[in-house]
N, C-alpha and C positions, 0 to 999 in steps of 0.2 A: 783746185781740187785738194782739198783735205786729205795729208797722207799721215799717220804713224806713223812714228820712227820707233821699232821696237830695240835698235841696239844705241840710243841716243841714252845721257846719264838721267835725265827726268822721267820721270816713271808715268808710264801709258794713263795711268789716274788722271796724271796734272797735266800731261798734255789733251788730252780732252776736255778736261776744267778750264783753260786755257784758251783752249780753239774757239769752243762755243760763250767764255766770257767775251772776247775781243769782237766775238758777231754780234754782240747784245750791245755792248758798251758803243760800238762803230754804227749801231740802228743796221744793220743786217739784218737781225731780225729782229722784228716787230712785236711791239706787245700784242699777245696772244696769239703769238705763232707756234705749232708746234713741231715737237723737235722727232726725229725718227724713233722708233719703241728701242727698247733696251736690245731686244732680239736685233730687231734688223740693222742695228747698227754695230752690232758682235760679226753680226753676219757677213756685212760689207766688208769691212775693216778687218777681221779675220785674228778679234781678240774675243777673250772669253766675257760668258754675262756675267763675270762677278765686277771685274774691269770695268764695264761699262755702267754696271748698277753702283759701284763707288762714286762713281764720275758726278752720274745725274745726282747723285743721294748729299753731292756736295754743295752740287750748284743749285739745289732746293735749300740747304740748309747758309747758305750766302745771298739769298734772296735775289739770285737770278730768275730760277724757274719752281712752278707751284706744281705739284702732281695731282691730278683729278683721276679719280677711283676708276677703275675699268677704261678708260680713256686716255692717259699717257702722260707725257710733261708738256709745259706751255710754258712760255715764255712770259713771266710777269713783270708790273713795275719796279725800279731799282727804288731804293731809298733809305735812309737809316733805318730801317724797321725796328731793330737791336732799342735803340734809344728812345727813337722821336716820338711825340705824342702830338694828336691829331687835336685837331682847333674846339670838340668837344670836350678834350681834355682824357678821351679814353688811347690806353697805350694802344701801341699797334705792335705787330709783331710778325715775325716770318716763323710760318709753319716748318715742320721737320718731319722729313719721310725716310729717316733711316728704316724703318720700318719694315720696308719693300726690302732691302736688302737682307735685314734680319729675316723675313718671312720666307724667302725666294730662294735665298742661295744660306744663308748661315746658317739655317734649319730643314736645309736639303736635305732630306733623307734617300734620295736616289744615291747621293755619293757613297761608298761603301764603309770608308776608315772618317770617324767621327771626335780624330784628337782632341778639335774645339769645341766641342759641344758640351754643353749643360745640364745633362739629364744621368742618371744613372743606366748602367747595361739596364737589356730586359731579364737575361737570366740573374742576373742580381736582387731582383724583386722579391717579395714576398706574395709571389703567386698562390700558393698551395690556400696561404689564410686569406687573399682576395676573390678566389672558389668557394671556399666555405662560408666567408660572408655574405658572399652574394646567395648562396642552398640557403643559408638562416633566412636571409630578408625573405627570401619568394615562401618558405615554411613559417614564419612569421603571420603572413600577410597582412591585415594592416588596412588603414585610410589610405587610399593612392589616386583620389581624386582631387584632393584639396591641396594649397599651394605650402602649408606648413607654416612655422613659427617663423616669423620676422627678423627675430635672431637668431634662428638655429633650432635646429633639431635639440630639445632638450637635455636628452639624455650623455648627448657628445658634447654638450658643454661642461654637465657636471663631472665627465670622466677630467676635462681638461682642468676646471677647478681643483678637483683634486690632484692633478698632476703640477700644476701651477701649486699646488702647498705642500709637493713633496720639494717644490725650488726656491722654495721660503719665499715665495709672489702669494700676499694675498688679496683674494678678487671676489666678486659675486657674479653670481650668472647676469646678473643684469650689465656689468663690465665685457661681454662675453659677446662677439658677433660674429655667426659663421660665415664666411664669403665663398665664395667659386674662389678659392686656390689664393696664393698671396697678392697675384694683381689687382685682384679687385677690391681685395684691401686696401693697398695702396693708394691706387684709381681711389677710393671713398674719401683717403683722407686728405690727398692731395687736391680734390675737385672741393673737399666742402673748407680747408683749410688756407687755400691758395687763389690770388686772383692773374690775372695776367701782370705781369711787370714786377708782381712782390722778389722778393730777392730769397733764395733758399740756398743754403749750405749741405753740399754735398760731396760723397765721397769722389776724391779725382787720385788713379782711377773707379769707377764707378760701376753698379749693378744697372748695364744695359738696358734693361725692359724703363726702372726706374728715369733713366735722363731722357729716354724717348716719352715717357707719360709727362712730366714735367716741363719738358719744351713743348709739348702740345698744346698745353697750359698756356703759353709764354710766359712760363716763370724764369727770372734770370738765374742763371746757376751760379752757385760761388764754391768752385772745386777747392777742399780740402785735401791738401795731398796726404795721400798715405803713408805709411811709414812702416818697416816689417814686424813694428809695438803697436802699432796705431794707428797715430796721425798726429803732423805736420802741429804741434799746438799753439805755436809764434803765429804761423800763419793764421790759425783758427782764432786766436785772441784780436789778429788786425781785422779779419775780412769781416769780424762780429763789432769793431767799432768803427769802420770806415761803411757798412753796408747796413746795420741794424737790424739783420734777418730774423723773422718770425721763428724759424723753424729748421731744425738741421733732422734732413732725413740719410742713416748711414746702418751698416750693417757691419759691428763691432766683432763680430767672432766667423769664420771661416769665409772671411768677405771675396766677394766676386768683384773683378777676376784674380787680385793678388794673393787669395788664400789664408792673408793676415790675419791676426788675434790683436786685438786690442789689450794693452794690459790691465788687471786692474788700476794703476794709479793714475792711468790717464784716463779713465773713464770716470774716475769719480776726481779729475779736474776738470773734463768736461762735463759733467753734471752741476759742477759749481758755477760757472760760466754760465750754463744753460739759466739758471737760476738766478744770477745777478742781472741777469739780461732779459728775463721776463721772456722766454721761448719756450718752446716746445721742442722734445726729440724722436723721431720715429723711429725706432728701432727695428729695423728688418732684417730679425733672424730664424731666416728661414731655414739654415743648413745647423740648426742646433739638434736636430734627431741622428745627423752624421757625427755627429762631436762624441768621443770617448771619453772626454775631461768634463767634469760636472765645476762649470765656470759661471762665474755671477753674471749676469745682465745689468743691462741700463736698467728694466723693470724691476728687477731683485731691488738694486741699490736703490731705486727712487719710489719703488710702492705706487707707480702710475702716476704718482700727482704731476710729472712734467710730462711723462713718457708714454708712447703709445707704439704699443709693441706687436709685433706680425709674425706670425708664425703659418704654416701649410705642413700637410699630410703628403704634399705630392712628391716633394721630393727621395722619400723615405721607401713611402708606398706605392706611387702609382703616377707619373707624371699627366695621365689620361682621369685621373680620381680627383676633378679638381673642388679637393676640401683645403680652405685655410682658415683661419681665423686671427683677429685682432681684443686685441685687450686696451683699455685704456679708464678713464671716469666715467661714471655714468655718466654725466651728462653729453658728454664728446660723443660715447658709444649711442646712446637715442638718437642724435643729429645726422650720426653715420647711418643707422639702421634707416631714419629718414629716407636719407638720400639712396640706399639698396633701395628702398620698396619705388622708389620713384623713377630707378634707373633699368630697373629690372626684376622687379617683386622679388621674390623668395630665393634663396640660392636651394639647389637640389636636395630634397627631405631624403633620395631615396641615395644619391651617393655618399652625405652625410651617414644614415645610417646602415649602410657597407660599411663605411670606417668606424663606426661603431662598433660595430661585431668584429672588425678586425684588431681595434684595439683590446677588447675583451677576451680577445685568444690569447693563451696562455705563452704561447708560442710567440708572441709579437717580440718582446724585451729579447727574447733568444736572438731572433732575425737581425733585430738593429745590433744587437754585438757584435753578431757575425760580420753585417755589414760592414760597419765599423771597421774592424779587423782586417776584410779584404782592401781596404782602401788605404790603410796603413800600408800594407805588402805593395798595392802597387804606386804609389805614393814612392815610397822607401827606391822600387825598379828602376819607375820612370826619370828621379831625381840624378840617378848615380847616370841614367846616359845619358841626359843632359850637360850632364856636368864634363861627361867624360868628352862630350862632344865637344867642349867650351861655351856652353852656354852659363849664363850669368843667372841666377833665381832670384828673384825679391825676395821670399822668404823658405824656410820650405816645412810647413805645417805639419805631417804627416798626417793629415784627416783631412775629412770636404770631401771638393769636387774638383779642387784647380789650384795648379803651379802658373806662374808668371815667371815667362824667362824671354829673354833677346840674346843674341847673339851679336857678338861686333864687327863680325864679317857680315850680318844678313843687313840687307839696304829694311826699306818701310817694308812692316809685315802685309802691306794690303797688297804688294807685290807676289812675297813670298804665298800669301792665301793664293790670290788668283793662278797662279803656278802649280798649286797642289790642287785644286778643282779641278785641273785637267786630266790630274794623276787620280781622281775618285778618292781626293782628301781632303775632308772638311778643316780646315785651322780657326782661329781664333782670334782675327786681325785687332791691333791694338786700338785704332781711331774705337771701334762702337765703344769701347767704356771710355773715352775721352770727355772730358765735358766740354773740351775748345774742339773737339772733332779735328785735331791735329794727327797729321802721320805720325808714325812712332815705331820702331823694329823692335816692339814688347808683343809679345803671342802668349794667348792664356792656350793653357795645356790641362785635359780631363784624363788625372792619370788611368781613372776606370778604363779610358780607350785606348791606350797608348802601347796595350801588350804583342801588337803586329808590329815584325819586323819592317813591311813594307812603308810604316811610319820613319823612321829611321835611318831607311836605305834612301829616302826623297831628301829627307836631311840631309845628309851625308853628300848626294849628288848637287844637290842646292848648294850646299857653303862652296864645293869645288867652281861650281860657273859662275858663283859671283867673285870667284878671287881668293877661296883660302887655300892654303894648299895637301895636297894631299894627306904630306907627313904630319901634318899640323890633326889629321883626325885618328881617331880613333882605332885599330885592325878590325 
């Protein structure tokens, strides 16, 4: 019988990753046997489902077990997946279902305090002018039969054109594709860009949603480490001549989860690079409507001829408002809008233009200052008790969405997460932005969530049971 040892030094993750390897490896169980659901195995065992959903979310991602949708985990064949190629000569690859966990529990909304999370408050919004867009569109009214332009609602591309040549970016509408929110941008360029086994350079750590689309792929990742200027570009210069990669997709200014700003001198070394090397760079900046500094882009600097750049409304406006869009050559954006209509016709003519009307309110440039402003204040809060706590910052931006900090007294943050779920505390465990999906005691922090004491006080009680001492914290 299979016991947890919850006061043992290996953390309940790996001992479960453990238990059910040794039954696989031993032929215990059987290919295509399956394993008890996430619930009932919390349930037995008497630990929480964030616990348990790491565990499995591992032993998928090490090609023990495969997850089938509505139905559970199973028990698959072992093999190099990573490397080998099959006697057709097509790669193979082990699927990745961090997913589940992302979906389940890191985007739990039942938990009440939301430290980890990625979204801005809701009283933070620009409610008042998402009312009034929405009175304009219905007093409007309008075609609301037909499926709309292929690339976008017209009129919200030329506001963007023009906003793009207030950032010295010049484009045409025909460079111009609206998508359902930044994903699917992404998703566009990664699916018509990418084949399974190509090799892609990416930020490590890394924008979550991002290395789950791209292992889905089975694209190999090649984590550029970050750095609180940038990035790692020793490294960046090897893994670009030991790997040959197509394509580096990375988000140079308020990057998720470290908060970094790329400087400019290393951006326009890595554009040099990008160019001697015959690639391409995707630039996924999505938190540029949070940014108070009017800072160059990859796209500024290179006029799109290498670069294809991704931008969204939602983070700004409405994380339920899902408009984003991307820039790039015409000919890349046709291939992409291809692939929209084939994957899913038209993206929403009518919430495109809501944000239409919402960008044409006069009021809009007010709100983002504001915003702006409050995230500086608690940015500036969250950092000082961090700090006062002893926690260590990778950077500390004072804009965005996210601090990166670990402690040296906290063991693996996927511990510390599981531990505040119980307490009705969303964290920000450091594996989902790994790109080796390695433990790590780094936790991203949304300072917008962080203004509850009872944030704090779980800290404070945390560093005490795992060993720091008292005097060592805070009054």
């Amino acid at each position: 019988m299979f016991a947890l040892q919850p006061h043992s030094n290996v953390p309940l993750v790996q001992q479960i990753v453990t238990h059910f390897t040794g039954l696989i490896e031993q032929g215990k169980l059987r290919l295509g046997a399956k394993l008890p659901s996430i619930r009932q195995f919390a349930k037995t065992h008497s630990v929480s489902v964030f616990t348990v959903a790491d565990a499995y979310d591992r032993l998928v991602a090490q090609g023990h077990l495969v997850s089938r949708a509505n139905t559970g985990f199973f028990v698959r064949r072992m093999a190099s997946v990573d490397t080998s190629t099959a006697s057709n000569g097509v790669r193979r690859w082990a699927p990745f279902d961090a997913m589940w966990c992302l979906r389940e529990v890191f985007e739990n909304r039942d938990l009440a305090l939301k430290p980890g999370c990625g979204w801005i408050p809701e009283g933070w919004l620009f409610k008042e002018g998402l009312q009034r867009g929405m009175r304009a569109l219905a007093a409007d009214g309008g075609d609301f039969g037909g499926y709309g332009d292929p690339q976008g609602y017209k009129p919200l591309r030329q506001v963007i054109r023009e906003f793009m040549s207030e950032q010295g970016i010049s484009v045409s509408l025909e460079q111009i594709l609206l998508t359902q929110g930044s994903s699917q941008a992404l998703d566009l360029v990664v699916r018509s860009l990418i084949k399974p086994g190509d090799a892609v350079l990416v930020d490590d750590p890394g924008y979550a949603n991002q290395l789950f689309s791209l292992r889905f792929l089975g694209a190999r990742l090649l984590g550029v480490p970050r750095t609180p200027d940038g990035y790692d570009l020793g490294a960046l210069e090897r893994l670009v001549a030991e790997h040959h990669p197509k394509i580096f997709v990375t988000q140079p200014r308020l990057h998720s989860p470290t908060g970094s700003v790329a400087s400019l001198a290393q951006m326009h070394r890595v554009l040099n690079l990008i160019e001697r090397n015959d690639m391409l760079l995707v630039e996924n900046d999505i938190y540029a409507d949070l940014d108070p500094v009017a800072r160059q882009s990859f796209a500024n600097l290179d006029q799109l001829h290498r670069v294809i750049h991704i931008r969204s409304f939602s983070k700004a406006l409405s994380p339920n408002l899902r408009v984003g869009y991307l820039l790039g050559s015409a000919d890349l954006v046709e291939d992409f809008a291809q692939l929209k209509m084939m994957s899913g016709l038209t993206s929403s003519e009518i919430s495109e233009r809501i944000t239409h009307h919402v960008l044409m309110d006069g009021r809009w440039r007010k709100h983002l200052k504001s915003l702006q402003g409050r995230l500086a204040e608690a940015h500036s809060r969250t950092a000082e008790r961090l700090l006062d706590m002893g926690f260590n910052l990778f950077a500390q931006p004072g804009a965005g969405l996210f601090l990166w900090a670990h402690h040296p007294d906290l063991p693996d943050s996927d511990v510390i997460s599981a531990e505040a779920a119980e307490y009705g505390i969303m964290m920000g465990p450091g594996h989902l932005y790994s790109t080796s999906l390695e433990t790590t005691n780094w936790m991203r922090f949304n300072p917008a969530y962080c203004d509850d004491e009872r944030i704090f006080s779980f800290l404070a009680e945390t560093l005490v049971r795992h060993g720091a001492k008292p005097s060592d914290l805070p009054d």
